[in-house]
N, C-alpha and C positions, 0 to 999 in steps of 0.2 A: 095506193102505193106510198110507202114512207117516203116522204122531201131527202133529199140527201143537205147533207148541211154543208151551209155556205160560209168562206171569210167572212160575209157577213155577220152569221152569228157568232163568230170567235171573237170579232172586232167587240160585239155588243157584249160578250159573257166577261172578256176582260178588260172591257173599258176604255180601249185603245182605238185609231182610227184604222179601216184595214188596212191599208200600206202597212202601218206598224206590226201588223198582223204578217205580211207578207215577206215583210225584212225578219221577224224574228224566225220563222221557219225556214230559213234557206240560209243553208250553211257561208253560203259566199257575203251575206250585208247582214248575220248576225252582228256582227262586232260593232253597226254602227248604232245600235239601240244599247241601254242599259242591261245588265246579267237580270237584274228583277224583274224589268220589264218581259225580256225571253221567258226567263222560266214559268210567267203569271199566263202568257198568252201559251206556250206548249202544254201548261194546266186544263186552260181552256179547251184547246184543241184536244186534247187527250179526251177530257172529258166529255166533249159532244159527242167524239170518234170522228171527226175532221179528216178527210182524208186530199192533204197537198193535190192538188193538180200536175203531174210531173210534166205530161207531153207540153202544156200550155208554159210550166216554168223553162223548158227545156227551146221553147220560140222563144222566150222573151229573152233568155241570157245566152244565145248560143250554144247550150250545154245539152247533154242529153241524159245526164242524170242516170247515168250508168257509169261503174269501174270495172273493168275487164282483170280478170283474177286467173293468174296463169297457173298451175299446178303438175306434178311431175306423174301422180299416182293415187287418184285418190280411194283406190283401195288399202294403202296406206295407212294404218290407223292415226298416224301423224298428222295429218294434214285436216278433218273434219274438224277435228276442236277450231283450229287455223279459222275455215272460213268462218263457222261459228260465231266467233270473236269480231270479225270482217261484217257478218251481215248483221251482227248485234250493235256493232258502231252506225252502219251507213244507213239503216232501217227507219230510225227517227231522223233520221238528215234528209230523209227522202230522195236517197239515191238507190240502187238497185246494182248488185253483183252477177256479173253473167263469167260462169266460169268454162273452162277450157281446158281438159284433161288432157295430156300431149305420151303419158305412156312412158315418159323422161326418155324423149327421142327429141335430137335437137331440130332436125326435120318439121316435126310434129309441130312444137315452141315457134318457129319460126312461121308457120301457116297461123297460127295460132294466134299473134300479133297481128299479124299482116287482118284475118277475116275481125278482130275485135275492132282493129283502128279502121276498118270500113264501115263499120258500127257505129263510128263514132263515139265514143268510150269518152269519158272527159279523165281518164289514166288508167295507169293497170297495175295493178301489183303481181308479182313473178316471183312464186315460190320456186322454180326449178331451175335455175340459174346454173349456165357452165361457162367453163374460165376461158371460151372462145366462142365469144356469143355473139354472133355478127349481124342477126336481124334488132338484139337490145341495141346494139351500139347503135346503127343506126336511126331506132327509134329515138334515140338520146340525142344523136345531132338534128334529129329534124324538130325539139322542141317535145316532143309528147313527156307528159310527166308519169314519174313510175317510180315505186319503193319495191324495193327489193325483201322478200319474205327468207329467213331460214337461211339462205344461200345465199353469198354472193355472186357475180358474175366476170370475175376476174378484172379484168382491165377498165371494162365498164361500166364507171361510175355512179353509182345512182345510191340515193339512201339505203342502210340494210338496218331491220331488222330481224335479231337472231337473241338466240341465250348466249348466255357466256358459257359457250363449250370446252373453252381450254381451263377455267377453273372447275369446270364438274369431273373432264378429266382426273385434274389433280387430287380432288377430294375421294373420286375412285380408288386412285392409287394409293391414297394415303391410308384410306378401308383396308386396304388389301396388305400393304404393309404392316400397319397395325396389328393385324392377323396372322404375323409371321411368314409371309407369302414373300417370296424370292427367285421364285421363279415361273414367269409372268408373259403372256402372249397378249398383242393385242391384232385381233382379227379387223382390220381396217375395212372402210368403204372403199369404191375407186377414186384412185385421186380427182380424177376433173371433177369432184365435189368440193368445194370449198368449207361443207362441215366436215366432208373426212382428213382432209388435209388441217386443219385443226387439231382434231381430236389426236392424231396422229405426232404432230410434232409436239402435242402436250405430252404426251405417253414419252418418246423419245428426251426430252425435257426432265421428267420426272424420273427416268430409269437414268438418266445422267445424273442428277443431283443422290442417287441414294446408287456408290460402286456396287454395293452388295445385291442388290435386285439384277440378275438374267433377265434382260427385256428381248422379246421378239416380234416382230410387225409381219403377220402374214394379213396380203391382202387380197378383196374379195373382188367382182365385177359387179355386183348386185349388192344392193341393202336388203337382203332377202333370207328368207326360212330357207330356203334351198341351198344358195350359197353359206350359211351357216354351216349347214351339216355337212356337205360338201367340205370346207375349212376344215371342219374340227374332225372327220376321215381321217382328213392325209395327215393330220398333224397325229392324231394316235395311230397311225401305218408305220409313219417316218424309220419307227424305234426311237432308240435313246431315252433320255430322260424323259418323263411327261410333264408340262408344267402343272402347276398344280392351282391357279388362276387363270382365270382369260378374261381381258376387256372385249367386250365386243362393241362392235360401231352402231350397234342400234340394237333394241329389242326385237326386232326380227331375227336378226343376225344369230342373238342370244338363245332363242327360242330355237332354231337350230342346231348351236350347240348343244341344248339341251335334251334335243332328240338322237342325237348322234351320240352322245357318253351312254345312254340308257338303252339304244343299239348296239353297244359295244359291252353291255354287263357292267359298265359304271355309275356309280351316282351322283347328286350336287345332292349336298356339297362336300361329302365325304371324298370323293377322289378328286374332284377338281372346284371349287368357288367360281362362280359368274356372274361377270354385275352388265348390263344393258347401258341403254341410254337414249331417252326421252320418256321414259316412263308413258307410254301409250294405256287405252284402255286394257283390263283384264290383266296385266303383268302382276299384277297380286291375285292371281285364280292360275299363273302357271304352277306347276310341280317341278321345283318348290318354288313359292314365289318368289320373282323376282328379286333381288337390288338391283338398285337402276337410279340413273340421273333422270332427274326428274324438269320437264324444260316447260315453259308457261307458254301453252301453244295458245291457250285462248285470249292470252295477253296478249301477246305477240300479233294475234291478226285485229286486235281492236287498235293496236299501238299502232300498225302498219295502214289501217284503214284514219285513222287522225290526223296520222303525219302528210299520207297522199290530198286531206281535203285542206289540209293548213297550205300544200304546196297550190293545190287547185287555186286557193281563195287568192294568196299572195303573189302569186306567179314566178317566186324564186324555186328553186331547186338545189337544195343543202345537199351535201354532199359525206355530211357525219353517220357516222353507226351510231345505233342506239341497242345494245348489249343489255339483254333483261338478265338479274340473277338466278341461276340454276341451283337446286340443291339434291344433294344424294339420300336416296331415301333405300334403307337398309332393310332387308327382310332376308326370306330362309336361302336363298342360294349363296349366301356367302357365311362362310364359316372360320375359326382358324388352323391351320393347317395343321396336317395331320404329322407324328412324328414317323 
């Protein structure tokens, strides 16, 4: 049977005593070695194939070297890249992500917290956050440390990271103007989201700076292919005018529309343009592909897994957003309008 390899030989392969070995692999007493010294002994360790002891580091510092990762849907194509990014940070840190799919039911979220923090979790990150969230609050007064992914949760407090939704907004809009477009729908998410109440007062915003744009906000209950097509029905039943753009509040959303103009004998983007938003997998394989704002999810959960282990290590709790840049990335379903 192969030996499995000891701190000892990492200690001997990078010339360090083990302690040194032991501080540089644990994210909590890196900081108190040199950056050279960490990187020479994680060289080492990589290369024997070293594998941390987590239960034995998890008795000696209290810790149990797990993050509990809340999520709303991970059917979602939004949200894998997310943990992705999450367990590509915590993976060499030698922590371990236990996730908790909740169905974005606040019911769910709230059980959810409650069986992680019996786990003992040394934090959580919560991608599904709504603006009356009363098992997070309280996990916030009792000290538990937690970043907030995507959404915030209204009232309470805790770090967010997210994209900059209200500038991919704009640069939507300003696609769509460019394009001679003036008359403009934006199919919202439910408000108790705090990306769609964004997105929404960016749109609102934007159709206020430019008189000549018709803006209209119909909103959805679901971030969904369903309620897309549903949306974009009533809005060609209504009568009247059609617009001849629509923002949707997500590429699902969009992807709906999509099915519904083409259900009705119309096409993108000759009778209507449709831009998305997160730019998910495949949105360049829809008919016709996508535009869509395009949001750094993988970024996003490496950003969101650094910030919870910087709060782990120091034991404060910042209270700043951290706002990644979004950009709009342009393909066939947006066109300029037709006379």
């Amino acid at each position: 049977m192969t030996r499995r390899t000891t701190i000892d030989d990492v200690a001997r392969l990078a010339d360090v005593h083990k302690a040194t070995v032991s501080r540089a692999l644990n994210p909590r007493t890196e900081h108190q070695i040199g950056r050279e010294t960490v990187e020479r002994v994680r060289a080492a360790a990589d290369k024997l194939g070293y594998i941390p002891n987590a239960m034995a580091r998890g008795l000696r510092t209290a810790n149990s070297m797990t993050i509990g990762v809340i999520l709303p849907d991970l059917t979602n194509p939004l949200f894998p890249p997310m943990v992705r990014g999450i367990e590509d940070y915590l993976e060499p840190r030698g922590y371990t992500a236990l996730l908790a799919n909740t169905d974005d039911n606040e019911a769910a979220e709230t059980a959810a917290i409650g069986s992680l923090l019996a786990r003992r979790v040394d934090g959580l990150i919560v991608a599904s956050g709504h603006s009356d969230f009363a098992a997070l609050a309280e996990a916030r007064d009792a000290g538990v440390h937690a970043v907030l992914l995507n959404r915030d949760a209204g009232g309470v407090r805790f770090p967010l990271v997210g994209g900059d939704d209200a500038n991919g907004i704009r640069e939507a809009m300003a696609h769509l103007t460019d394009l001679g477009h003036r008359e403009i729908v934006h199919i919202a998410g439910p408000e108790r989201l705090s990306t769609s109440v964004t997105r929404r007062e960016a749109f609102e915003a934007a159709c206020a700076a430019r008189p000549d744009v018709i803006g209209r906000i119909v909103e959805v209950p679901s971030l969904t292919i369903a309620s897309g097509f549903e949306a974009m029905t009533a809005i060609l039943g209504a009568g009247g005018k059609r617009p001849t753009a629509i923002v949707a509040g997500n590429d699902l959303i969009a992807l709906g529309v999509l099915r519904s103009l083409r259900a009705h004998g119309l096409s993108c983007p000759d009778d209507a343009s449709v831009v998305g938003f997160n730019d998910m997998l495949f949105a360049e394989d829809f008919t016709p592909p996508l535009t869509t704002v395009r949001v750094p999810t993988l970024q996003m959960g490496r950003e969101a897994a650094r910030l919870l282990l910087d709060i782990i290590q120091s034991g404060e709790q910042p209270t700043a957003d951290v706002r990644l840049p979004v950009s709009l990335v342009v393909r066939g379903s947006t066109a300029p309008v037709r006379p």
